[in-house]
C-alpha positions, -999 to +999 in steps of 0.1 A: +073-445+089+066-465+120+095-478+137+105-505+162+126-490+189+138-498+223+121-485+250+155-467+262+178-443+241+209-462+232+236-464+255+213-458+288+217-481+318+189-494+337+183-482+373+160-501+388+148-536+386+110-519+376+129-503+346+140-539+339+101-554+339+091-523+318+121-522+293+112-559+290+073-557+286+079-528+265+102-548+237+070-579+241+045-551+231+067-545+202+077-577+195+035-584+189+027-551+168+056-561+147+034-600+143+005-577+137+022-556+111+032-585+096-002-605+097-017-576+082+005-571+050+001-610+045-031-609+046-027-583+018-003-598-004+022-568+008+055-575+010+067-545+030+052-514+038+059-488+012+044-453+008+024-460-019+008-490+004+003-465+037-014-436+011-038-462-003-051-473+026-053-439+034-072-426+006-094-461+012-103-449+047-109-410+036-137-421+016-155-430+049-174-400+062-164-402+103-194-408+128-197-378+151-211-388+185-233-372+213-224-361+248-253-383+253-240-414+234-208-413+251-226-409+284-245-437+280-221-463+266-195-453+293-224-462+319-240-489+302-221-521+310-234-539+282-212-517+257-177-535+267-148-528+259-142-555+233-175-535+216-156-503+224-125-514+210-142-524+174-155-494+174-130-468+184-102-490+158-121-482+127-132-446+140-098-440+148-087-449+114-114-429+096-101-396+119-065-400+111-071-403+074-094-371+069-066-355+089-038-366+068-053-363+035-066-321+049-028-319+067-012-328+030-033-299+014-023-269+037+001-246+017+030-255+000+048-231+016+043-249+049+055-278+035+093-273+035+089-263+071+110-288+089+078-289+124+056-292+092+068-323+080+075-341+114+039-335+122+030-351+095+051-382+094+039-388+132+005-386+118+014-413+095+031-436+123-002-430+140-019-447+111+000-472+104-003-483+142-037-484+139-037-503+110-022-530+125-056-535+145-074-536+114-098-566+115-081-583+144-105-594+168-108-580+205-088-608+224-070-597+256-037-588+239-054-570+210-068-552+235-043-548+256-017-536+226-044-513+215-040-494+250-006-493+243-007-477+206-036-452+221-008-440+250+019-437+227-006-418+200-010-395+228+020-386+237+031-388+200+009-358+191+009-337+224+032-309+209+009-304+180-001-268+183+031-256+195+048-273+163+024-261+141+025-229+154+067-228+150+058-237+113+038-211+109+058-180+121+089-195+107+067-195+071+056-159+079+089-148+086+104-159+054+076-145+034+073-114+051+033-121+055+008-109+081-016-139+091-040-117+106-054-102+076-085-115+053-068-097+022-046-130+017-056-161+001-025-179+017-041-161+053-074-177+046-063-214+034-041-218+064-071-205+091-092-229+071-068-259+072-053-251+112-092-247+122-099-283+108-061-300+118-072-288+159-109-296+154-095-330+141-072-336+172-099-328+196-118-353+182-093-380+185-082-367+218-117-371+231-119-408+215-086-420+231-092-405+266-129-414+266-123-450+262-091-453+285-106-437+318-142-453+310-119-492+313-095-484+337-064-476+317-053-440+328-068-422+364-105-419+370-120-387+379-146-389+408-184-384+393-172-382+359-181-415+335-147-408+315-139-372+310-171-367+308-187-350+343-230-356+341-233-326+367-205-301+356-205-272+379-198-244+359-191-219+383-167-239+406-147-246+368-147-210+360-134-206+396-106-232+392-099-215+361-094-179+371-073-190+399-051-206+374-051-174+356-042-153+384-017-168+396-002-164+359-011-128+364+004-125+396+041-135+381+038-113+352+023-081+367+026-086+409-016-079+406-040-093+397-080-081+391-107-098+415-136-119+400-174-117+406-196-145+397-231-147+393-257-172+384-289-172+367-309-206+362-343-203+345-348-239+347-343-240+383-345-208+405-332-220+434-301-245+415-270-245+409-260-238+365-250-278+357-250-292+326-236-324+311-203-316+300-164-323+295-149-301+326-121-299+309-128-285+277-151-257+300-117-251+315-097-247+289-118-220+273-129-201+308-091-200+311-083-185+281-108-157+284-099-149+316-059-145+308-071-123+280-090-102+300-066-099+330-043-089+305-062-064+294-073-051+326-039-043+342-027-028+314-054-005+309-053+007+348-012+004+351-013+036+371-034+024+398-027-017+399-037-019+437-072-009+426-082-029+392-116-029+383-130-067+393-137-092+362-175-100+364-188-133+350-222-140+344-238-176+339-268-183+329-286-214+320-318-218+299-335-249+284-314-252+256-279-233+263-257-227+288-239-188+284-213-172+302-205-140+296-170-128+310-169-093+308-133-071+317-130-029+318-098-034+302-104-006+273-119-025+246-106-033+211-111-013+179-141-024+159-114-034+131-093-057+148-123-077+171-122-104+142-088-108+142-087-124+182-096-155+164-069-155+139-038-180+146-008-161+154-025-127+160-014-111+194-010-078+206+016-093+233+057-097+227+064-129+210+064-156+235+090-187+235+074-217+224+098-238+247+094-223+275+087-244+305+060-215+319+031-209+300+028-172+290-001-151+297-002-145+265+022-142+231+019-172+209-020-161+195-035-195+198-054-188+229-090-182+217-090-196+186-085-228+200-110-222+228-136-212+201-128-247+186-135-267+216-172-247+222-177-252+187-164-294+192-199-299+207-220-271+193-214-241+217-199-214+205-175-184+215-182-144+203-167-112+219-185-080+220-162-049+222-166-013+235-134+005+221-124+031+253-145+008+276-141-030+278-151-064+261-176-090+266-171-124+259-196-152+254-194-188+258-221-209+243-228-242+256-254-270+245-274-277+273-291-309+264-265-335+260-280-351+231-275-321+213-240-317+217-229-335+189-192-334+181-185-314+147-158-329+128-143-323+094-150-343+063-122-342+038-134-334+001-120-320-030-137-288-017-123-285+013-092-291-004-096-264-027-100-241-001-069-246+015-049-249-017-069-218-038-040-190-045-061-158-058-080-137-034-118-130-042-131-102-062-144-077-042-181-070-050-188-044-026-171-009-021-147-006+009-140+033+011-149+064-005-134+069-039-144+108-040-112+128-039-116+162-032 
């Protein structure tokens, strides 16, 4: 449940007159969610806020299907004056609300054997603080100090749910640990059901990640970015972010392995001979997935030429742009993968690499298997999409699919439904109807 706390851990001193002002701003804030809360439940004829009164409103707000919205659309009302933020802020409330409860509701159906997992159920209670924050807006109009509490609750949502994946992910191996099970395999209905369910809980954070830091850069409540509107940049340069991302990646490479393979980049625009490949895009979700190629591939690359490291074979990346998609094609000598196992880069959890610490205070090059699956989510947030192409003995090829038309990159979200919970809580695997292998014995 939501709590009040101080803004310091008990027993703390303050340092500075500052910590002061913010300790003290920090326990008004509170002091008016907790009128809000209260406002709210007497509005309701609630006395106190019990579970069965959080699940309720839950269940009320799951029945709303969410709104996905456009590159375009959030373009235009980040630009567009007239849509201010008290318009924004009656918007993003209810959205907000509508998110969180198709996540909760999906987050309750993942496995019971996730359940007892102690990251499991923290995830899920913060989920449900989240909510019930939110619900304290519900209705309220946007005066300055709605507004201004509603920054607050945003910020703390934020850095409520920023361990997410790495949580989840401790959930998960502990669960396959104690049940001895492989998640990479397709042979497993508990395998599929969590792939399902992890593939909707991320899509489902993006989504609220993108709401939240959308509306705080467009009014002025976390850094600006110079020519984006947002996070949103309307002339990405994708081959200075694919740069910024491989040097990110070598230097990761670098402290691993002492080498690193060099990069070539090349450009083809069929819309514009002579130009630059832009496109109307979130830099940072272009990053994130360039990034995670690249590590993969460097990976692969040095250990496929580990007798001759001063001479790896260069990493060539390809973009091209067309009138309706953006591609980039990264494409590594690093040996390949077996035809068997190319599906099985998108599976949570699957890696080739020692297991990696999930607190450590470096990012691995690689371990933890979450890398590409989650860049395949955020290509697939907008409508792109991310496929690999393998040449066992040779090297891979990876696409990247981007829309290029901003008014077609519409956000994908997941709709919570008895279906969809069926498929994360169906226990028998499917019956094949095809053969796999020979039966003749000789």
């Amino acid at each position: 449940m939501f709590t009040f706390r101080n803004i310091l851990p008990f027993g703390a001193k303050l340092k500075s007159s500052s910590q002061l002002v913010n300790k003290f701003s920090g326990l008004i804030f509170q002091s008016r969610l907790k009128w809000k809360y209260q406002h709210y439940f007497k509005m309701n004829n609630f006395c106190t806020q019990t579970e069965a009164n959080l699940q309720d409103k839950i269940s009320e707000y799951s029945e709303k299907v969410p709104v996905p919205i456009s590159i375009a659309q959030f373009l235009e009302r980040g630009r567009n004056s007239q849509f201010t933020e008290e318009e924004s802020y009656t918007h993003i409330v209810d959205e907000t609300l509508v998110r969180l409860a198709h996540l909760i509701k999906e987050l309750q159906c993942l496995p019971e054997e996730l359940h007892i997992e102690e990251n499991y159920q923290e995830i899920l209670d913060n989920y449900h603080r989240s909510f019930s924050a939110a619900m304290a807006f519900e209705n309220l109009p946007p005066d300055t100090n709605n507004l201004r509490d509603w920054t607050t609750v945003l910020k703390m949502g934020k850095e409520r749910h920023k361990d997410t994946v790495s949580s989840m992910a401790r959930a998960c191996m502990n669960m396959k640990t104690k049940y001895g099970i492989s998640l990479d395999t397709d042979d497993c209905a508990l395998t599929r059901s969590i792939q399902y369910g992890l593939d909707r809980l991320y899509m489902s954070r993006i989504s609220l990640n993108m709401l939240t830091d959308q509306h705080l850069m467009v009014y002025g409540h976390s850094s600006p970015v110079s020519n984006q509107v947002g996070v949103i940049n309307p002339s990405t340069d994708i081959e200075r972010v694919v740069r910024h991302a491989y040097q990110n990646a070598q230097f990761l490479c670098e402290q691993c392995y002492l080498s690193a393979p060099d990069i070539k980049i090349s450009s083809q625009n069929s819309t514009n001979q002579e130009g630059k490949v832009t496109v109307t895009q979130v830099p940072s979700h272009v990053y994130h997935m360039v990034f995670e190629v690249l590590k993969n591939a460097m990976q692969a690359t040095v250990d496929q030429h580990l007798d001759q490291s001063d001479v790896l074979p260069e990493i060539k990346v390809l973009i091209c742009q067309s009138d309706s998609d953006i591609t980039i094609r990264i494409s590594d000598l690093g040996g390949g993968i077996p035809r068997y196992r190319t599906d099985k880069i998108f599976k949570y959890l699957y890696t080739t690499a020692p297991r990696a610490s999930l607190t450590a205070e470096t990012v691995p090059l690689s371990g933890l298997g979450y890398g590409l699956p989650l860049a395949r989510l955020y290509a697939r947030y907008f409508q792109g999409e991310i496929r690999a192409a393998s040449y066992e003995g040779y090297g891979t090829d990876i696409y990247i699919y981007l829309q290029a038309l901003a008014g077609e990159a519409v956000e994908r979200l997941p709709v919570w439904s008895p279906a969809s919970s069926h498929r994360m809580t169906v226990r028998s695997s499917p019956v094949p109807d095809w053969t796999t292998n020979s039966g003749f014995n000789k």
